[in-house]
MILUMTOR-499697 format. One record per residue (C-alpha): residue in one letter; z, x, y; residue number from 1. Coordinates in pm, 1 decimal, always signed. Layout:
BEGIN
R fiza       c3       c1       c2 mimar
R    A        Z        X        Y   NUM
...
This chain:
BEGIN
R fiza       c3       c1       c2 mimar
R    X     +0.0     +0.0     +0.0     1
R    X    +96.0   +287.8   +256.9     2
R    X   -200.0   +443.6   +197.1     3
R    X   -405.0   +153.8   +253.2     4
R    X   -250.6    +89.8   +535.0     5
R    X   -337.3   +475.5   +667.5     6
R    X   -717.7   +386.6   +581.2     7
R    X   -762.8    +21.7   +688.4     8
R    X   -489.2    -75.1   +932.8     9
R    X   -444.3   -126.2  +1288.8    10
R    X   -353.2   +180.5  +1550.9    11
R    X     -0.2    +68.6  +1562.5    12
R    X    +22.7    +28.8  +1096.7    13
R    X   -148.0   +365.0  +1087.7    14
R    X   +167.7   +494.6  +1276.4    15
R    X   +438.3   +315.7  +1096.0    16
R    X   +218.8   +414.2   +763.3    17
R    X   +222.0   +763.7   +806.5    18
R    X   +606.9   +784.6   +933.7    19
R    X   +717.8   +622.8   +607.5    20
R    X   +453.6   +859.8   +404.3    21
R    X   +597.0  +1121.5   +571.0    22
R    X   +949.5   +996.7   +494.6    23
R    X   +848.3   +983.4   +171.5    24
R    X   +718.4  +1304.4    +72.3    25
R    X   +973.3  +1491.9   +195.1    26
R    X  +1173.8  +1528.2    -93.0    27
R    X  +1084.5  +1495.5   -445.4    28
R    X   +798.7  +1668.4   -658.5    29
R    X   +717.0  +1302.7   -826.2    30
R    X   +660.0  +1180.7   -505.4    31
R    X   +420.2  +1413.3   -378.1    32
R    X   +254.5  +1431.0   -678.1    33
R    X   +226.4  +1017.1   -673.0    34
R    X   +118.7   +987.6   -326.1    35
R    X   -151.2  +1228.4   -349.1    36
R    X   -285.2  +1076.3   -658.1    37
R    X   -308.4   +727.7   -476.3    38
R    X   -532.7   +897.2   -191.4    39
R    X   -301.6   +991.0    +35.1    40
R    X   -458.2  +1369.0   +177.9    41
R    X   -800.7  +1192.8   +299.6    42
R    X   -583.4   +928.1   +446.7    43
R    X   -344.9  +1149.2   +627.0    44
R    X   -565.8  +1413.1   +801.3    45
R    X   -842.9  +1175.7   +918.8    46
R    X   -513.1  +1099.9  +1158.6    47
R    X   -491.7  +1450.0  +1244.1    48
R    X   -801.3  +1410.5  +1538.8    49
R    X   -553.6  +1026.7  +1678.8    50
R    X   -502.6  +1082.4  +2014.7    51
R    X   -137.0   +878.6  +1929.8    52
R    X    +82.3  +1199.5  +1878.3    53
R    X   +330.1  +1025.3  +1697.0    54
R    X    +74.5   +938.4  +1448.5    55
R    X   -103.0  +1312.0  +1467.3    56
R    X   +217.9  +1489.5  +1394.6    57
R    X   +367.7  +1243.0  +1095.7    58
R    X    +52.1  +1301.7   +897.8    59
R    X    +44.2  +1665.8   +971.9    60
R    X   +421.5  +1699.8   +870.5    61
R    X   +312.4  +1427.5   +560.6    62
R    X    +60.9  +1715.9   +453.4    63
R    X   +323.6  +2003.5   +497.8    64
R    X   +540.8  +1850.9   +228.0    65
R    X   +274.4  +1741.6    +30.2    66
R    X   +164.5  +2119.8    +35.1    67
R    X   +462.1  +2209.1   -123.7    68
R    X   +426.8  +2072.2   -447.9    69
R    X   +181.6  +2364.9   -622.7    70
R    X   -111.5  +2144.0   -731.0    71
R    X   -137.5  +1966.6   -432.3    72
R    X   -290.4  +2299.1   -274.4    73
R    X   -614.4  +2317.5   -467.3    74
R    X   -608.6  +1920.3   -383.8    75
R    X   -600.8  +1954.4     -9.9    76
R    X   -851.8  +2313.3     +1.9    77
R    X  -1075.2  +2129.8   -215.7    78
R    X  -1076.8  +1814.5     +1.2    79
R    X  -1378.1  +1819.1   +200.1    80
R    X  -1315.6  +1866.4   +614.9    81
R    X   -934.1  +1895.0   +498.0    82
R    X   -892.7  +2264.2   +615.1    83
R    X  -1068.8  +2230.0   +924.0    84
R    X   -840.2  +1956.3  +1052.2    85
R    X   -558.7  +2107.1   +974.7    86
R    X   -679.1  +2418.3  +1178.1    87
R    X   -757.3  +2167.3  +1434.4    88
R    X   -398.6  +2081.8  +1441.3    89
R    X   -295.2  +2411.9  +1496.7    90
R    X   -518.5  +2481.1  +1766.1    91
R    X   -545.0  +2141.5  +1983.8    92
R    X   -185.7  +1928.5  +1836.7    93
R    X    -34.8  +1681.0  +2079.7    94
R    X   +285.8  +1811.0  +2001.7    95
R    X   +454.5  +2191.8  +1958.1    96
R    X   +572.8  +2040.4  +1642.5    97
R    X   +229.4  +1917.5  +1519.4    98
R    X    +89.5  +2298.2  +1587.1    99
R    X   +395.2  +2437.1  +1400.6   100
R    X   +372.3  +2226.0  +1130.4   101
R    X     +8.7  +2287.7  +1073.1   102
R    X    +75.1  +2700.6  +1060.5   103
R    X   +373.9  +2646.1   +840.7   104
R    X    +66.8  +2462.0   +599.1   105
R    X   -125.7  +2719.0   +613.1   106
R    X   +132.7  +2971.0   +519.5   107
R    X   +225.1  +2708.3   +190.7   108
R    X   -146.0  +2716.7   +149.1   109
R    X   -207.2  +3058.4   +182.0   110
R    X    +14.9  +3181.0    -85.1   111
R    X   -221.3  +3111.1   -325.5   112
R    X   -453.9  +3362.9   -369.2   113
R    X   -782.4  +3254.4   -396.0   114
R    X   -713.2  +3050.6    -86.3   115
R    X   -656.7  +3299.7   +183.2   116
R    X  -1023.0  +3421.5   +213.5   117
R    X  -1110.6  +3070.2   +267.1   118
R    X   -798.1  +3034.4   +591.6   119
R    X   -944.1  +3335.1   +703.2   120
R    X  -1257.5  +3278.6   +725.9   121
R    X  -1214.4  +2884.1   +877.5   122
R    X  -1313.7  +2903.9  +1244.7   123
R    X  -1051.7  +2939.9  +1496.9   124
R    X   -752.8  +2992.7  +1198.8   125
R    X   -663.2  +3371.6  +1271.5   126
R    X   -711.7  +3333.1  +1609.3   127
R    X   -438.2  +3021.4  +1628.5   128
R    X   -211.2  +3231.1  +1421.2   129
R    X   -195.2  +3511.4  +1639.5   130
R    X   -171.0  +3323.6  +1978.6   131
R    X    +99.1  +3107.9  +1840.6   132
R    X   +268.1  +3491.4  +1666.4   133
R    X   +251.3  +3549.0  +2068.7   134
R    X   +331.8  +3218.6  +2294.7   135
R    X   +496.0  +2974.0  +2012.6   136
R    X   +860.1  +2900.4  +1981.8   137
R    X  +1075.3  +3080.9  +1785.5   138
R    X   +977.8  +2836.8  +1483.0   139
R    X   +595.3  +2867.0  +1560.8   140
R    X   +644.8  +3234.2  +1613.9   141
R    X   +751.1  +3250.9  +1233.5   142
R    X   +565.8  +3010.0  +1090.8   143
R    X   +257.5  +3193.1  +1187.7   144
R    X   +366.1  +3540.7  +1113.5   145
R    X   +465.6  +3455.2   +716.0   146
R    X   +107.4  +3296.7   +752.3   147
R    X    -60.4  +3604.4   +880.3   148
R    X   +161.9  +3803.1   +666.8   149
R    X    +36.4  +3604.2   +342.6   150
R    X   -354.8  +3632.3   +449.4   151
R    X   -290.3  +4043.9   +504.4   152
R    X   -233.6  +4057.7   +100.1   153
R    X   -593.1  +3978.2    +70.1   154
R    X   -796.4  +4273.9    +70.7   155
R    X  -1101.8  +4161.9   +239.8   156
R    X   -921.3  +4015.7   +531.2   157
R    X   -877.8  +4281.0   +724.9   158
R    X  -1190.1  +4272.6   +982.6   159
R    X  -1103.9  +3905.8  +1057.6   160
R    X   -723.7  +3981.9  +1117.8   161
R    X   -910.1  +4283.4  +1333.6   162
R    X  -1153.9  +4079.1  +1546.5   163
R    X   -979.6  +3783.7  +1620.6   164
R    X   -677.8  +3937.2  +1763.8   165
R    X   -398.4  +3902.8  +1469.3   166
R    X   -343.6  +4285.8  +1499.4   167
R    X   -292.5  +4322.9  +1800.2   168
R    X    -60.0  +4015.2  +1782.5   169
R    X   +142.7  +4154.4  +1531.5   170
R    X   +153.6  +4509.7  +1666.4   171
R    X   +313.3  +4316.1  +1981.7   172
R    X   +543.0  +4132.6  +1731.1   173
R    X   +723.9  +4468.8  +1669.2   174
R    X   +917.3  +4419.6  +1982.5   175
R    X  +1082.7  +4055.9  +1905.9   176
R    X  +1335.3  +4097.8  +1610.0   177
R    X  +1293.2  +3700.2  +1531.0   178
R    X   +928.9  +3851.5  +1371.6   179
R    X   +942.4  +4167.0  +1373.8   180
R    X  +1036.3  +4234.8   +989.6   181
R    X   +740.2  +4018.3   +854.1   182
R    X   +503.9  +4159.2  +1140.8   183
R    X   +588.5  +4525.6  +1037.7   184
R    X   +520.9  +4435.5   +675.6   185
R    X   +172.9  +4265.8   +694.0   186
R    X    +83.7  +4582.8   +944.5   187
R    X   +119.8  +4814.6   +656.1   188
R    X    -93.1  +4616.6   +388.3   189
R    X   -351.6  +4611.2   +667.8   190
R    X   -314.9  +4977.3   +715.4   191
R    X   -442.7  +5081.5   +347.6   192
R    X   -788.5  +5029.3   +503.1   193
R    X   -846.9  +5360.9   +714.3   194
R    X  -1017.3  +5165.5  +1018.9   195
R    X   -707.6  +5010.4  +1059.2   196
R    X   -473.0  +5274.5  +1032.4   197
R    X   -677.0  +5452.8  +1334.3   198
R    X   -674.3  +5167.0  +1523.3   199
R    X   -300.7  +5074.4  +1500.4   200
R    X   -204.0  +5388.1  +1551.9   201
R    X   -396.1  +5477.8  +1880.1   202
R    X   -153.4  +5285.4  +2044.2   203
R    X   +142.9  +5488.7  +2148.8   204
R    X   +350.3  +5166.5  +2216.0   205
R    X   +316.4  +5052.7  +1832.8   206
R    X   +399.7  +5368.2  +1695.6   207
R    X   +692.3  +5397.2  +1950.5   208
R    X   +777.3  +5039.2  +1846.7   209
R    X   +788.2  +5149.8  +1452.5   210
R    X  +1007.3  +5389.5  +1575.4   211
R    X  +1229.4  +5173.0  +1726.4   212
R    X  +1241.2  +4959.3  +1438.8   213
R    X  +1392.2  +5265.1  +1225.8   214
R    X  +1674.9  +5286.6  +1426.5   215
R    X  +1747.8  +4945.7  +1522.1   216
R    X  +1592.6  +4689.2  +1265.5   217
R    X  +1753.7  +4480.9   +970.7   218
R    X  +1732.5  +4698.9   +653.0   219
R    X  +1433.7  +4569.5   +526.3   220
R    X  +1282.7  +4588.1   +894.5   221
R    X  +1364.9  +4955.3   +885.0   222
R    X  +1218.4  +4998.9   +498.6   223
R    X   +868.5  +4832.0   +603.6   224
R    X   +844.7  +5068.3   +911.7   225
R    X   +917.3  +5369.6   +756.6   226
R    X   +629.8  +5219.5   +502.3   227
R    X   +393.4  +5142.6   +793.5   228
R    X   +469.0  +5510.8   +920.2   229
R    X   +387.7  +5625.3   +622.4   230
R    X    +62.6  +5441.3   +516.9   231
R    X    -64.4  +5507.2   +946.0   232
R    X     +3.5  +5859.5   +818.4   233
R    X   -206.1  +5838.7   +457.5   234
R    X   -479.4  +5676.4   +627.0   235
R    X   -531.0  +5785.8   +949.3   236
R    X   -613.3  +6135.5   +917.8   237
R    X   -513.0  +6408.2  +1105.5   238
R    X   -510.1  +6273.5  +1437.5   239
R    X   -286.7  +6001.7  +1359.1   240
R    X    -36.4  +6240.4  +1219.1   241
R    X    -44.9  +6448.0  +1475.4   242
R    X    +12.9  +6108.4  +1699.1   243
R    X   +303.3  +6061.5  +1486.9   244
R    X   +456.8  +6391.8  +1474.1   245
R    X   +437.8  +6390.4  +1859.0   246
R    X   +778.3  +6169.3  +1865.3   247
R    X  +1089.3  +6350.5  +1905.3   248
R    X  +1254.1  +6244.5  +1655.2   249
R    X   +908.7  +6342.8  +1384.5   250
R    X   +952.1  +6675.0  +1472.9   251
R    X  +1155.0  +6802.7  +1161.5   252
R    X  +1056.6  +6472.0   +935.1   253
R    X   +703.1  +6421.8   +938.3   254
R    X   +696.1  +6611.7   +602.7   255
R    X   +938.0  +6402.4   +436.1   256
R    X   +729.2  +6117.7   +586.0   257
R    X   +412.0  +6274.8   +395.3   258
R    X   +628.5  +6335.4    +44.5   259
């Protein structure tokens, strides 16, 4: 019935419809796996272009926790237009909770595999990532970052994350602690590609940045940027080393860094 009423109703059904789907899915793996079977992710994101933002953000949110449930991802990738909307969301949403909610599906979606090439590659998807990494709440600042984070494992993502601005966004990330472990982490998968490494690393800010990490980050923060530091170093050839051993306190440790 909700989901009829998602397809068919009036404006006003629609909004009550997708509140109560959204209600609904929330909790509960039968649920979302119920829902979904009855139609429910071509209902929901053909709301996510309503100019009502109520209505926009419920099915957004709707998808989220339908996300969650493992087999729903193939169903909503596979769902023709699906992706795109939800990208839409994340670039254009009413509401700052809309845009969140549509990165924090994309980082459900992404961590399956054969999925992130297909994020990456949507129009617009990196680059909403990485301006959200750098304006969004502290929510939206997360939400994007394990996103970005999940679509560095891929190993033919790096030129996208390159050209549309997610590492310089992440580089930048190094200097708010709310982001800066995750940030630091997806930097070093993205530095095993030598381009990269170069790149990165011909900033003095970032490296400066890694640096401050060492000395002032959570533990794992400090683990990943020794890692980054030493991956920049692997891949960047001698210049980049050199960069490196520049900083004061590199001068008696860039061998250990090398080891």
């Amino acid at each position: 019935m909700l989901v009829e009423q998602l397809s068919a109703g009036s404006q006003e059904v629609k909004v009550v419809a997708a509140r109560e789907l959204r209600l609904m899915v929330k909790t509960g793996k039968e649920n979302r796996s119920f829902i979904t079977e009855g139609g429910a992710i071509p209902a929901l994101y053909r709301l996510f272009r309503s100019t009502n933002l109520v209505a926009q953000e419920n099915a957004l949110t709707a998808m989220l926790n339908i996300s969650i449930h493992d087999e729903n991802k193939r169903k909503i990738m596979e769902e023709n237009g699906c992706l795109e909307l939800i990208v839409y969301v994340l670039r254009y949403g009413l509401t700052t909770e809309a845009r969140e909610n549509a990165a924090a599906t994309l980082f459900s979606l992404s961590a399956v595999h054969d999925f992130k090439k297909m994020i990456v590659d949507e129009h617009g998807a990196v680059a909403a990532l990485a301006d959200l990494l750098m304006q969004g709440s502290p929510r939206g600042k997360n939400d994007a970052v394990m996103a970005l984070f999940n679509l560095s494992t891929h190993p033919e993502s790096w030129s996208q994350m390159l050209n549309m601005g997610a590492v310089s966004a992440l580089a930048g990330a190094l200097r708010d602690e709310i982001v800066a472990e995750e940030a630091v982490g997806a930097l070093t998968l993205l530095m095993r590609h030598h381009i990269l490494a170069q790149t990165i690393a011909s900033e003095d800010t970032t490296i400066t940045n890694l640096v401050g990490l060492m000395k002032r980050g959570t533990p794992k923060a400090k683990e990943n940027a020794i890692a980054a530091l030493q991956e920049m170093c692997r891949r960047g050839g001698l210049n980049v080393i050199q960069n490196v051993a520049k900083m004061p306190m590199f001068s008696g440790l860039i061998q250990t860094i090398l080891l």
